[in-house]
C-alpha distance (Angstrom), angle and dihedral (degrees) to the residues before:
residue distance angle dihedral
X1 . . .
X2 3.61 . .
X3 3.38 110.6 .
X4 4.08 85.1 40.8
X5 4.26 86.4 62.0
X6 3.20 95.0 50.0
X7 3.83 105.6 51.5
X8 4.51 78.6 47.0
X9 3.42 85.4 56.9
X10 3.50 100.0 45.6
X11 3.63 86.1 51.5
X12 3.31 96.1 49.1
X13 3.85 95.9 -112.1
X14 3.96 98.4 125.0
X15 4.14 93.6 144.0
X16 3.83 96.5 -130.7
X17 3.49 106.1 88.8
X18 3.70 118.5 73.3
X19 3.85 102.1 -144.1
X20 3.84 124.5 -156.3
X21 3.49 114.4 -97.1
X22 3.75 125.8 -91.5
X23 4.47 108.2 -101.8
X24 3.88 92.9 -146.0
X25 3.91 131.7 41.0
X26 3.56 118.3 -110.5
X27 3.81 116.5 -89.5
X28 3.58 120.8 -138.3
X29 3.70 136.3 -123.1
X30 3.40 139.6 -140.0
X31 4.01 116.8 -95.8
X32 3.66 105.9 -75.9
X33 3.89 117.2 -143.0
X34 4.16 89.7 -127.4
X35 3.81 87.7 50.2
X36 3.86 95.2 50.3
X37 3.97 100.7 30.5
X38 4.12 113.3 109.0
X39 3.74 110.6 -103.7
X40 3.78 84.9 -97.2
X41 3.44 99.0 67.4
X42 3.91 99.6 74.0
X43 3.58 101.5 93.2
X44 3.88 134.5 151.2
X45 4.31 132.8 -139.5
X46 3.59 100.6 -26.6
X47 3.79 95.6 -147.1
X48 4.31 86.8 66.4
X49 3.30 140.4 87.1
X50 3.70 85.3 -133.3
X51 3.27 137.1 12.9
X52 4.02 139.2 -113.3
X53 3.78 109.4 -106.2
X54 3.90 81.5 -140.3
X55 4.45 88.8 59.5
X56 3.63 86.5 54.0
X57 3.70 118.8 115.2
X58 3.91 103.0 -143.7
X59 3.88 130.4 -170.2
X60 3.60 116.9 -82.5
X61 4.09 126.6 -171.5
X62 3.30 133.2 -103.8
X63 3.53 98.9 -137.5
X64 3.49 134.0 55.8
X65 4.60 122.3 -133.6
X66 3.22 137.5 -155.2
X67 3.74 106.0 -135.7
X68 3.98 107.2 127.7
X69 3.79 134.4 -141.8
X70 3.89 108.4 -35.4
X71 4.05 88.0 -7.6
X72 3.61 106.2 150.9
X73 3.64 127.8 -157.2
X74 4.05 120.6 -115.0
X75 3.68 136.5 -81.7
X76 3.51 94.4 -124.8
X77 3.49 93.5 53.5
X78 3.88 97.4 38.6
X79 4.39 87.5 52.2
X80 4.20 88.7 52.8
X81 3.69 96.5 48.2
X82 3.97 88.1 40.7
X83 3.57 79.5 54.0
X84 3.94 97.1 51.1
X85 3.74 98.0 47.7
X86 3.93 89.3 54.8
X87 3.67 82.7 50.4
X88 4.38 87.4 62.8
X89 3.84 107.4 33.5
X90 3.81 85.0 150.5
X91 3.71 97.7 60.9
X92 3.89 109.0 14.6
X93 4.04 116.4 112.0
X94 3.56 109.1 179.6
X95 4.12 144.0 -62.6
X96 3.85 128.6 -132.5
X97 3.62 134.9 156.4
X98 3.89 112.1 -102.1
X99 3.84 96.2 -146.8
X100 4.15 89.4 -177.7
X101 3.89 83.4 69.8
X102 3.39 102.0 47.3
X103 3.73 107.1 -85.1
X104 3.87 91.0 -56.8
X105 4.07 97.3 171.5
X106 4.05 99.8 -141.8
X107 3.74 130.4 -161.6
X108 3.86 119.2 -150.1
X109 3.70 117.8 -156.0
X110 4.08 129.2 155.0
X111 3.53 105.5 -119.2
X112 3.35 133.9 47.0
X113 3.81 111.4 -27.6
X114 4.18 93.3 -159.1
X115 3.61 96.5 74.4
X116 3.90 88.2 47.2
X117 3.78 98.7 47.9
X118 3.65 96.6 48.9
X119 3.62 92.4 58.1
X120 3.51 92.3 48.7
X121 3.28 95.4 51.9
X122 4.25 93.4 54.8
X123 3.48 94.8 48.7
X124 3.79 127.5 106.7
X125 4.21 120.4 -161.6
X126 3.62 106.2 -106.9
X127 3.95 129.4 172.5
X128 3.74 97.5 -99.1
X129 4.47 81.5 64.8
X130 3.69 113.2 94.9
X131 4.23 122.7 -79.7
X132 4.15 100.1 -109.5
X133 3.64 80.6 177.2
X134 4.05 133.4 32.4
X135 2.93 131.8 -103.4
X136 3.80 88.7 21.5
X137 3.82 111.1 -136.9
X138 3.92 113.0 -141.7
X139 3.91 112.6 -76.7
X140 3.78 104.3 -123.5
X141 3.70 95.8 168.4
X142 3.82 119.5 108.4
X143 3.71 112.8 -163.2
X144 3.82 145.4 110.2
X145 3.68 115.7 -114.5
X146 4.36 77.8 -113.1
X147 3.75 87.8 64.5
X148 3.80 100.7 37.6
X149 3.94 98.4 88.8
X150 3.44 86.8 -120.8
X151 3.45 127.6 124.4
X152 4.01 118.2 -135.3
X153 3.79 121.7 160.4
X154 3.72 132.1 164.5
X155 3.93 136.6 -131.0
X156 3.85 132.8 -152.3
X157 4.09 107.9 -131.7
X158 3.69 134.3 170.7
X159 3.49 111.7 -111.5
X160 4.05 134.0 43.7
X161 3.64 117.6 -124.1
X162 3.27 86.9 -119.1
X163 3.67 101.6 57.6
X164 3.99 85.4 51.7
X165 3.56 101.6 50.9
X166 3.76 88.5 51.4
X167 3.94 91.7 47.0
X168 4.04 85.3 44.1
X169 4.20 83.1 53.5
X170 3.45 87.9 48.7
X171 4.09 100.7 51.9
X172 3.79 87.6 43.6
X173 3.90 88.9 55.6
X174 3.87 89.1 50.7
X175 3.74 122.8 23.9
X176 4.14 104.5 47.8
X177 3.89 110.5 85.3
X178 3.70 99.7 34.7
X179 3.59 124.4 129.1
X180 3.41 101.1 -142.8
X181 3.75 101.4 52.9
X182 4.31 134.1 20.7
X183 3.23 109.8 -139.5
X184 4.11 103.3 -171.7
X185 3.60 100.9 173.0
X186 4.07 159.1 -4.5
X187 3.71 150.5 -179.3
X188 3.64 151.0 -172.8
X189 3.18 140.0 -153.7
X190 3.87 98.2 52.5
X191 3.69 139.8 140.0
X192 3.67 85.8 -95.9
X193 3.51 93.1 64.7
X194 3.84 91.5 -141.8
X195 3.88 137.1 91.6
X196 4.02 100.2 -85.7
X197 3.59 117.7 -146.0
X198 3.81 133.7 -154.6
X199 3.80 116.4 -151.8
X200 3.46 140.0 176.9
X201 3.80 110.0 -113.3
X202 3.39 89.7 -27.5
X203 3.78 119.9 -158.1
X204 3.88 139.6 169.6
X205 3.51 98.8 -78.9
X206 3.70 97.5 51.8
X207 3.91 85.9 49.9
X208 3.62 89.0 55.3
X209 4.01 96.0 53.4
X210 3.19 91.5 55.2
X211 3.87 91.7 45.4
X212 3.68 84.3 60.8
X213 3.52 93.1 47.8
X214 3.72 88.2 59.1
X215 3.96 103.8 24.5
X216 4.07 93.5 154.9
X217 3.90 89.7 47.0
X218 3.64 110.2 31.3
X219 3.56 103.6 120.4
X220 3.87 94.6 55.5
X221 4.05 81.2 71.2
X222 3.83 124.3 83.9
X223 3.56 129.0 167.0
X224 3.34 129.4 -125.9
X225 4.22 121.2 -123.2
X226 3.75 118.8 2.6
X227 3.73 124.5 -61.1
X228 3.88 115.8 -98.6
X229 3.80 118.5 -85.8
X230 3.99 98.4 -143.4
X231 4.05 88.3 -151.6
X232 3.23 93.1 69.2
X233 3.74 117.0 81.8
X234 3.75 120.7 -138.4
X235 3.82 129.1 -126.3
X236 3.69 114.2 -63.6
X237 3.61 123.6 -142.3
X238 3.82 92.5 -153.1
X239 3.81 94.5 52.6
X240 3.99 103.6 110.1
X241 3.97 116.3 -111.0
X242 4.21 109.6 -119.7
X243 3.66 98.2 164.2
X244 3.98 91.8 121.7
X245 3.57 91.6 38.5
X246 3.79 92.1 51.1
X247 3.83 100.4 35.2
X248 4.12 93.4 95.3
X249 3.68 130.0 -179.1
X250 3.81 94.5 -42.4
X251 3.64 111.9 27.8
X252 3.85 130.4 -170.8
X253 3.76 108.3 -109.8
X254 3.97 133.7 -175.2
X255 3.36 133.8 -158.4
X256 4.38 120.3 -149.7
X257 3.45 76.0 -41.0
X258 3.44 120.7 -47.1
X259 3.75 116.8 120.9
X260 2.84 153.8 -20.1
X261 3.54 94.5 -123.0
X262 4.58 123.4 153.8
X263 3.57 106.0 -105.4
X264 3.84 89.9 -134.7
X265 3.99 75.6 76.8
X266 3.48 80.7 83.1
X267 3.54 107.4 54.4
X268 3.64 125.9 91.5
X269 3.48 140.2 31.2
X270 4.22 116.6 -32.2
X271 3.74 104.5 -86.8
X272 3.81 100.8 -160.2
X273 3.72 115.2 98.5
X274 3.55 112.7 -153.5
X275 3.75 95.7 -148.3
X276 3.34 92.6 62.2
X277 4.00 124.1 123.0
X278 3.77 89.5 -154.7
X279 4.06 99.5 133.7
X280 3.77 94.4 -138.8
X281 4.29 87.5 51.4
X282 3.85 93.3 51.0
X283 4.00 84.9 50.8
X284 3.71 93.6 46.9
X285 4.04 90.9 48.1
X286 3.77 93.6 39.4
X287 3.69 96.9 49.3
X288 3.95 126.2 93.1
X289 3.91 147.3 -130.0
X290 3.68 122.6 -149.8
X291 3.77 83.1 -20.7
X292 3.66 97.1 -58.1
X293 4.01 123.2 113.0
X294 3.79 113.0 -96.7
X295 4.15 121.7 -122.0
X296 3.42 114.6 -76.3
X297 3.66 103.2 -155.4
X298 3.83 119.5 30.4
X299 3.61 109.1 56.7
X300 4.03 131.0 124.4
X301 3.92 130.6 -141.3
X302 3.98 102.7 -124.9
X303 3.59 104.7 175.6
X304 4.08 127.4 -16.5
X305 4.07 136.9 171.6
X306 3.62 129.8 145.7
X307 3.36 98.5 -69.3
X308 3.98 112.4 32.5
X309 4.11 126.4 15.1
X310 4.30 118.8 171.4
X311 3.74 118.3 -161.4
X312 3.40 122.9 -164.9
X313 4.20 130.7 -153.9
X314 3.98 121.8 -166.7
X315 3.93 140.5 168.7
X316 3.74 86.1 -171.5
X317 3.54 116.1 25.0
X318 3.98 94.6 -142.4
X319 3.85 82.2 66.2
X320 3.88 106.6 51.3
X321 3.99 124.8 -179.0
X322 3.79 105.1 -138.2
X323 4.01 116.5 -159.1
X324 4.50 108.9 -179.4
X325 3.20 116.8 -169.6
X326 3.64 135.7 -165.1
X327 4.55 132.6 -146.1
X328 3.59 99.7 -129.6
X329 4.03 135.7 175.1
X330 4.11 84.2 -94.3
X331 3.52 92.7 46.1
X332 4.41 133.6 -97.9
X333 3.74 110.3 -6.3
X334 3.64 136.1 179.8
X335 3.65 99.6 -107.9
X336 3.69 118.1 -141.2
X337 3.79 113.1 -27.7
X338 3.94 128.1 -30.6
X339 4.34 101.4 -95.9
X340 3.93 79.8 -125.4
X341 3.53 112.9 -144.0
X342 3.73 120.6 -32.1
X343 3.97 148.9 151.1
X344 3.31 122.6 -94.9
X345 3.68 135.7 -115.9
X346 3.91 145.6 -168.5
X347 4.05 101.4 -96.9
X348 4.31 107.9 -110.5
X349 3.63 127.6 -143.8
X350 3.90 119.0 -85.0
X351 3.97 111.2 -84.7
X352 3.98 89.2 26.5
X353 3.96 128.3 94.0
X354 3.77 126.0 -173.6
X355 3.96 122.4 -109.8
X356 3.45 128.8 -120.8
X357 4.57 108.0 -116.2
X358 3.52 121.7 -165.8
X359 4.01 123.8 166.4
X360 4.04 107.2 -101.7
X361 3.55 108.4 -113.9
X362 4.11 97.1 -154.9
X363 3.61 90.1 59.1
X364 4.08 102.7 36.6
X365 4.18 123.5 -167.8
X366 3.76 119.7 -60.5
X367 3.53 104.5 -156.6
X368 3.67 90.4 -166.6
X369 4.37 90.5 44.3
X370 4.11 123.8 94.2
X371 3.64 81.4 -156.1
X372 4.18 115.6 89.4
X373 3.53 115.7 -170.6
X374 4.02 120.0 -142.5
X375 3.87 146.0 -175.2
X376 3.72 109.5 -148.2
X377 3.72 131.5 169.2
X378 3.81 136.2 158.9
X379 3.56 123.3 -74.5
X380 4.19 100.3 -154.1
X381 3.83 127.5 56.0
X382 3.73 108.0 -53.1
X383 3.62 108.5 154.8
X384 3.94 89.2 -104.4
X385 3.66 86.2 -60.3
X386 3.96 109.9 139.9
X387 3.83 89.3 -147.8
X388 3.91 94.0 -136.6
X389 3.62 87.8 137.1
X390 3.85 93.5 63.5
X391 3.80 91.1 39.6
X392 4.23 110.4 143.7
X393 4.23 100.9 -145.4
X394 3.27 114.7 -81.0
X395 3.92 114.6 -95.9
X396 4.00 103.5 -131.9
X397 3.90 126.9 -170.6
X398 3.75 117.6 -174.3
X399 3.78 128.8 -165.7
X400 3.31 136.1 166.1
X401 3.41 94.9 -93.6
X402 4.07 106.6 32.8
X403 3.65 149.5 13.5
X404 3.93 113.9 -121.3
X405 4.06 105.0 -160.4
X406 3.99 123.8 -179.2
X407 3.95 121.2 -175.7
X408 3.27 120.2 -174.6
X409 3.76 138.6 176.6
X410 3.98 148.7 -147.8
X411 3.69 100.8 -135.7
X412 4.03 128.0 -148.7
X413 3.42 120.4 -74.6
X414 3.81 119.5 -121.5
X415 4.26 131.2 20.5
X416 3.64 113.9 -24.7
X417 3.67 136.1 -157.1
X418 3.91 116.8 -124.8
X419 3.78 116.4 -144.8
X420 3.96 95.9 126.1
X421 3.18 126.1 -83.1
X422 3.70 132.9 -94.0
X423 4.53 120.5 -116.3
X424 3.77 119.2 -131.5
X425 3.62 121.6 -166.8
X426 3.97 121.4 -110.4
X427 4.02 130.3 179.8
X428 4.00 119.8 -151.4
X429 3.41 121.9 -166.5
X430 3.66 121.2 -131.7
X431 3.57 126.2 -149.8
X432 4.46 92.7 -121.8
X433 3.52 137.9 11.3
X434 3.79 116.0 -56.0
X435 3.49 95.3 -124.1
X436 3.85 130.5 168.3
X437 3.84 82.7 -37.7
X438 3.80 125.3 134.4
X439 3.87 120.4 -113.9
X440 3.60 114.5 -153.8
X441 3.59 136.8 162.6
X442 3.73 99.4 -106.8
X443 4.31 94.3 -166.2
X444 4.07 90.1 76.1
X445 3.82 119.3 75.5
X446 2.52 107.5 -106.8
X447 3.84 100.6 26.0
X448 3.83 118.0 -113.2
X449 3.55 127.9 -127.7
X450 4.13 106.5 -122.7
X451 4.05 121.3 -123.3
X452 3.80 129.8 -170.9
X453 4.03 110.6 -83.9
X454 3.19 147.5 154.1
X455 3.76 101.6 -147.5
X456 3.85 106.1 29.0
C-alpha cells in the first residue's frame, strides 16, 4: 500500500480533505490511443532490455474534470472507490489523479474497464464504504458518482497491482548489494504500470543484468530518469564556485525551487490585470493557497510560454509568493503545489545545490583573524549528511566593507531520506583581517547577514 499512498499524495489525492465541488461537469474526450491500446501495447525503447519509465505510453482518460490546482476530490467519494477496488484485488492496478486532464480521478484494472466504470458511476457513498478519513462524520450526501461533478474514468493496463508489488518484493530481495550494479530504489503501483527502478548512473548493461535476473518478467520493469551518458563528466568538487562573480546586472534567481526566473522580473509595477479574460490570469486569480483565495491585485509575470508561466506576489521582496502553473488538456493549471513563500537565491548549476552557512559559535569572530569559522550543512535530502565532504570551495568576495561567501555542494546520488541534515564546521581563509566587516551569505538575494548556529 505504500507505494499506492504515495503516488495519492503526490497527486494530491490524500482522502482527508473534503474539497469544494467542481462548477461544471466534466467534458469528454475523444478515445485516446493509450486508453484504447491492448495492455500489450505499452512498451519502452525497443533497442533495451528495459525500458525508460519516461518511453512508456501510459493510460490516459477519456474525459476531461474540472478540479483546479491542488483541488482534491471528496471523502465520500475517495471511501466508495476505496471500497470498490477492495472489492477486485484480482484485477485492480492502481488509481491516481491525472491533474493534466483536469483532475479526472482514474481507476486502472486489467480487464475490461466497461463493466467497472458503469458500476462506479451508479453507486452512491454509504456507511458500509471504507473511512478515507477518521473518525468518519455521517455521509449525508445522496448522489451517484454520475451525478457528483466529478470526473472518474477507468483504464485497461497490463499488470495487477498485485503481480507488481510481488515482482517489486522480488527485485528488492535480489538486486541491492551487488557489486556490479546500485540499485537505490523502486515502486509499484505507478502510472507506468511497471516496477520502476532507481539506479545509480544507470546504463544499458546494468539494464540488461537485471533483465537476466528477471528474463520471464522483464518488460514489467522500467527505470526511472535516463541512463548515464559516460561522456559526460559529473560535478566536480574541485571546480571553483563563480556564481557571485557571474551573476551580473540581472541574475537568474530561484525560489524553493521554482525557476529560474531574472530577478529584474521583479521590478516594477505588478503587471497582471485582474480584469483580464486571459485564460491563464483567471486560473492564476481563481486558484488557492492552503485553501484560502490568492491576491487579486499585486502579482508579477516571472517567466511564461505556451507551455509553463510562474508569477510571483511579494510585500517584501526577500519573501516572494511563487504561484507555477502548468498548459494542460483542460486548459492553465497550477502545477504541483504553490512554492509558498520563500527567500530567494542566485540560481546554481545543474547537479549542484547551495549549503546552508551559519557563523560557528565555539569559535566566535576575530576581527583581527584571516581565518572565519563556519557551520555548513546541506540544504536538500541528504540522509542527515552535512555534505562537507562534497563541498565545491567556497567562492569569497571581500570589500572594504563586507565579506560575500557562497558554499555550495554536489549532493548524493540516488533517493534520499529527509530527517535534516547534520552541520560540520569549516574555516576559510580570507585574504586580510576580518575587521568590523559584515559577513553575509552572498547566494540569497538579497544577501544575509550570518549569526552563530548550530543548524544554519
Amino acid at each position: 500500500m505504500v507505494a499506492i499512498a504515495l503516488l495519492a499524495t503526490a497527486c494530491g489525492d490524500t482522502g482527508n480533505t473534503a474539497a469544494p465541488g467542481p462548477t461544471s461537469d466534466a467534458t469528454s474526450v475523444p478515445p485516446n490511443p493509450a486508453s484504447s491500446a491492448s495492455p500489450s501495447s505499452s512498451v519502452g525503447v525497443a533497442d533495451l532490455a528495459i525500458g525508460l519509465c519516461s518511453d512508456v505510453q501510459t493510460p490516459v482518460p477519456s474525459v476531461i474534470g474540472t478540479l483546479t490546482g491542488g483541488q482534491n476530490t471528496p471523502w465520500e467519494l475517495n471511501g466508495l472507490l476505496a471500497t470498490y477496488v477492495a472489492e477486485h484485488p484480482d484485477t485492480y492496478a492502481g488509481r491516481w489523479i491525472d491533474r493534466k486532464y483536469g483532475g479526472t480521478v482514474v481507476l486502472a484494472f486489467t480487464d475490461d474497464p466497461g463493466p467497472h466504470l458503469e458500476e462506479i458511476l451508479g453507486r452512491r457513498p454509504s456507511e458500509s464504504d471504507i473511512a478515507a478519513i477518521e473518525p468518519r462524520p455521517p455521509i449525508t450526501v445522496d448522489w451517484t458518482v454520475a451525478e457528483s461533478g466529478y470526473a472518474v474514468d477507468v483504464v485497461q493496463v497490463a499488470y495487477t497491482q498485485v503481480e507488481l508489488r510481488a515482482l517489486q518484493t522480488k527485485a528488492d530481495q535480489l538486486l541491492p548489494g551487488r557489486d556490479d550494479i546500485v540499485v537505490v530504489g523502486s515502486g509499484s503501483g505507478n502510472l507506468f504500470n511497471r516496477v520502476s527502478l532507481d539506479l545509480i548512473r544507470p546504463t544499458v548493461a546494468h539494464l540488461n543484468i537485471i533483465a537476466s535476473e528477471f528474463p520471464d518478467s522483464a518488460d514489467m520493469f522500467c527505470l526511472n530518469g535516463e541512463l548515464w551518458d559516460d561522456s559526460t563528466a559529473p560535478p566536480s568538487v574541485d571546480e571553483p564556485l563563480t556564481m557571485m562573480a557571474n551573476a551580473g546586472e540581472d541574475p537568474l534567481v530561484t525560489c524553493r525551487g521554482a525557476g529560474p526566473f531574472p530577478l529584474s522580473a521583479l521590478g516594477g509595477e505588478p503587471d497582471v490585470d485582474p480584469t483580464s479574460n486571459d485564460p491563464l490570469i483567471n486560473a492564476l486569480l481563481t486558484s488557492t493557497m492552503s485553501g484560502s483565495p490568492v491576491p487579486q491585485q499585486g502579482w508579477r509575470t516571472l517567466t511564461r510560454d505556451d507551455e509553463t508561466a510562474l508569477f510571483g506576489h511579494f510585500e517584501d521582496a526577500s519573501l516572494v509568493l511563487i504561484h507555477p502553473f502548468e498548459n494542460t488538456i483542460a486548459g492553465w493549471s497550477l502545477r504541483g503545489r504553490s512554492a509558498g513563500k520563500c527567500e530567494l537565491h542566485l540560481a546554481v548549476a545543474d547537479g549542484v545545490d547551495l549549503m546552508n552557512i551559519g557563523l560557528d559559535p565555539a569559535r566566535p569572530v576575530d576581527p583581527e583573524s584571516t581565518m572565519l569559522h563556519l557551520m555548513v550543512s546541506q540544504t536538500g535530502c541528504a540522509s542527515g549528511a552535512s555534505g562537507v565532504e562534497n563541498m565545491r570551495p567556497p567562492e569569497i568576495i571581500e570589500s572594504a566593507t563586507e565579506i560575500r561567501i557562497a558554499i555550495a555542494v554536489i549532493p548524493p546520488e540516488g533517493p534520499q531520506e529527509c530527517p535534516g541534515n547534520q552541520t560540520a564546521p569549516i574555516t576559510i581563509d580570507l585574504q586580510s583581517p576580518i575587521g568590523d566587516r559584515k559577513i553575509l551569505d552572498g547566494a540569497r538575494i538579497p544577501p544575509r547577514l550570518l549569526e552563530a548556529r548550530t543548524d544554519p
